[in-house]
N, C-alpha and C positions, 0 to 999 in steps of 0.2 A: 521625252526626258532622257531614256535610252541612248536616242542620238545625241543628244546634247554632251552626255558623259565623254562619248568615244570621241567626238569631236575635242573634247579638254583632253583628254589623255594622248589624243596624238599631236597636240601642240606642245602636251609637255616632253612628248617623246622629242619632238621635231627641236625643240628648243639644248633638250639635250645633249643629242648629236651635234647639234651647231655648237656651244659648250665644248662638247669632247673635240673638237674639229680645231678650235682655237686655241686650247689648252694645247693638242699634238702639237700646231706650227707649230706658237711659241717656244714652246721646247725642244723643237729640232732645231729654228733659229737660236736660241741662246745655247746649244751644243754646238751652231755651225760659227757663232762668233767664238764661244769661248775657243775653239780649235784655232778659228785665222789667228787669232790673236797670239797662241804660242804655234804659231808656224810660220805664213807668211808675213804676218803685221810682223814679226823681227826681222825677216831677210829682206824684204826689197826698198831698196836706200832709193830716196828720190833729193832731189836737187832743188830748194829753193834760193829762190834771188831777191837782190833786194840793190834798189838804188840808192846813194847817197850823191847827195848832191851839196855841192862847195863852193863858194867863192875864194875860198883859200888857198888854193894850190892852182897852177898855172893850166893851159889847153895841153901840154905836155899830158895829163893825167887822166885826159878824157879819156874813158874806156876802161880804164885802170884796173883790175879784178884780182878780189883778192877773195882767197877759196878759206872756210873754216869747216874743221871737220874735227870734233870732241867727244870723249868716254866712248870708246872703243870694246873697252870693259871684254877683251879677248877673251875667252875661258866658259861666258854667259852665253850667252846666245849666236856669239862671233866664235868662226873661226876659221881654218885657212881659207875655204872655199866662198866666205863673205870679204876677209882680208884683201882677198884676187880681185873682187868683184871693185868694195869700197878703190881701190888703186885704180884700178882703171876708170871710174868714172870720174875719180881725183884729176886725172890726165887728161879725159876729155875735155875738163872745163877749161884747159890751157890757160891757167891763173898765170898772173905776176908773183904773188906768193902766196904760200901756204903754211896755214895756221893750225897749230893740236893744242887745244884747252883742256889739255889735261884724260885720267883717266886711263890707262892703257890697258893694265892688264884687272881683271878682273880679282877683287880682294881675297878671296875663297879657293880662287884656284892657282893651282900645283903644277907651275907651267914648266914644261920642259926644256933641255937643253936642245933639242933639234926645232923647238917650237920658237923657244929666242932666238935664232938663226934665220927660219922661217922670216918672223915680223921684221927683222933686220934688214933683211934682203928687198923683203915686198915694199918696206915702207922708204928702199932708198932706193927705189923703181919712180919716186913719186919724185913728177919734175917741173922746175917753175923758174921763173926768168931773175929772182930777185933772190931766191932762199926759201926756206922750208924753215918753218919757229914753233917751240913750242914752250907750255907755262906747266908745270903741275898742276894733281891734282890731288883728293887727301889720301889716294889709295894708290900713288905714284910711289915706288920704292926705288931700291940702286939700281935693281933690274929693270924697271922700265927706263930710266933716263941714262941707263947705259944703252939700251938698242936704241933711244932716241939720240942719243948722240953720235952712234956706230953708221946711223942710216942718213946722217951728215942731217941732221935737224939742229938749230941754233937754239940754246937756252936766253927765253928772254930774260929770266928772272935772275941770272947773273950778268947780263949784257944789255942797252938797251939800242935798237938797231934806227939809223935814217934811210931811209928808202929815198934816193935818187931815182926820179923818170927824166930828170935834166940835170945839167952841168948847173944850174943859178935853184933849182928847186927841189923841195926833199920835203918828207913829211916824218914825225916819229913815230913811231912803236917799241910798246915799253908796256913793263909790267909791273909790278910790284917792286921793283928800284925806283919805284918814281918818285918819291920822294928826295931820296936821297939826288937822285938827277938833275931836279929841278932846282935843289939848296944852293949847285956846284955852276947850275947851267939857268943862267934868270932872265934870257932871251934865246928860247926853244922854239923851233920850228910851229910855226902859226895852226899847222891842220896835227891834232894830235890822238891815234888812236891806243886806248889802253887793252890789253889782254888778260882775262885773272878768269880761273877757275867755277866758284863761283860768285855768281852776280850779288848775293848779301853785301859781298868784300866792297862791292862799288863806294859804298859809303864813305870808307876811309878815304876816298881820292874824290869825293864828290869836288874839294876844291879845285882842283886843278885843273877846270873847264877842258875836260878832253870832249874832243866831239864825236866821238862814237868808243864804245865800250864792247869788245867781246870776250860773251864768257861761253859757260855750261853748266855742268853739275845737274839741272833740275831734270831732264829726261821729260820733260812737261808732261809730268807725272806718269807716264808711260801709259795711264787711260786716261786719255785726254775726252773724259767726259763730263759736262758743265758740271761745276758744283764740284763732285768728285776729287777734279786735277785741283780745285783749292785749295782739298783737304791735304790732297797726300803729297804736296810741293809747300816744305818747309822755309819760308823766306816770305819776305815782301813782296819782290820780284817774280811772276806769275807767269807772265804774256812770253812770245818771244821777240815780242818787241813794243817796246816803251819808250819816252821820249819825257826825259827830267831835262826840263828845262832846257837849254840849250844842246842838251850833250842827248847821243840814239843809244840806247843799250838795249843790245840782241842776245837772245840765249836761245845756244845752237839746242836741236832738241839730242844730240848723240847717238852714237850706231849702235851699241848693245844696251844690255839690260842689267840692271841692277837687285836687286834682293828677290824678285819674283821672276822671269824667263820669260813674258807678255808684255804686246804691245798694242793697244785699241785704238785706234781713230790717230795713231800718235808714231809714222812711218819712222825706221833711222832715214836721218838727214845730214846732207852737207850743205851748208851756205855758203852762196856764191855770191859777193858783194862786188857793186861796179860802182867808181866814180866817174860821177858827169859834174864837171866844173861848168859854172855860170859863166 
């Protein structure tokens, strides 16, 4: 009977230690995530791609690449030494052109006079065959779309641009003038991409059968974990990529961080879009 006791008490011991042994991981893991997550989950920008495929625009446009990179959010989790990095891997992609959806400087922060000088220089370091464009975003002020204009970036939202890859063929890009564009201009270029902020806004231009939309704003919730990023990405618009109807709308996930300084499962990212004509 004796035996029998010591024998239960050293399984409850044994059972215990196993317990305390899973309890420690766990809790070293959910201390080694929450750390990646405000350290390296915000620095290191990776590159996703993404094919669009057209019969609209001529074999002139095979290969065509066009680089978006939004909410930069300078001040958060960005700063020179990410700004260096983001540039250069801007350059690598050797786009046709390149695209800023908004965002620049972060809402909270007290950005300096030699730090606007700084993004001004780095961001007209960034070089592309067709032009450099960019749209607002709600926390965009005179300060940011003055170095966006100093660093030779083209405002789409007062201009709207046709990209030549041929003397007979062109495609639009256009942003929230689009309307007014379209009122003035009632046989526009057949391949037509819109640029806005954020992706909610898509709605208002749902008519205008553009066939690929880019925006930003959501940070695809910066914990991009199921369920979760549901909750805390205000809008319809979820995925970073969806396909209403005829038209692709992508939402860049952006480089920095917004109201929290963490980044889970949810790298900064630039998209690099290729067109391959049929």
């Amino acid at each position: 009977m004796r035996a029998n006791e010591n024998e239960t008490e050293k399984e409850g011991k044994k059972k215990r230690k196993l317990k305390l042994k899973f309890r420690t991981k766990l809790f070293i893991l959910i201390i080694l995530i929450v750390l990646y997550s405000f350290t390296l989950g915000t620095k290191i920008i990776v590159t996703k791609e993404y094919k669009i495929k057209t019969n609209k625009l001529s074999s002139d446009y095979h290969g065509f690449k066009i680089l978006q990179f939004s909410d930069l959010h300078y001040g958060s989790s960005i700063h020179k030494k990410e700004v260096k990095n983001l540039v250069s891997k801007i350059n690598a992609a050797k786009a046709d052109i390149v695209i800023f959806s908004g965002d620049l400087i972060n809402k909270n922060y007290k950005i300096e006079n030699n730090e606007k000088e700084f993004l001004k220089n780095e961001l007209k370091k960034i070089d592309s065959e067709y032009g450099c464009f960019y749209v607002t975003g709600e926390e965009d002020d005179s300060s940011a779309t003055s170095i966006l204009n100093l660093a030779g970036f083209i405002d789409l939202e007062n201009s709207e641009q046709q990209i030549f890859g041929s003397k007979s063929d062109s495609f639009l890009l256009i942003s929230s003038t689009s309307k007014k564009y379209f009122e003035s201009n009632p046989t526009p270029p057949s391949f037509k991409i819109l640029v806005i902020h954020n992706p909610s806004d898509y709605d208002k231009y749902e008519d205008f059968n553009f066939d690929v939309v880019l925006s930003g704003h959501t940070h695809n919730g910066q914990i991009n974990i199921y369920g979760l990023k549901n909750i805390i990405i205000n809008g319809k618009y979820k995925n970073d990529y969806q396909k209403i109807g005829n038209t692709k709308l992508y939402i860049n996930r952006g480089i920095g961080t917004s109201k929290i300084k963490a980044r889970l499962f949810d790298e900064p990212t630039i998209n690099l879009y290729r067109i391959y004509t049929k």
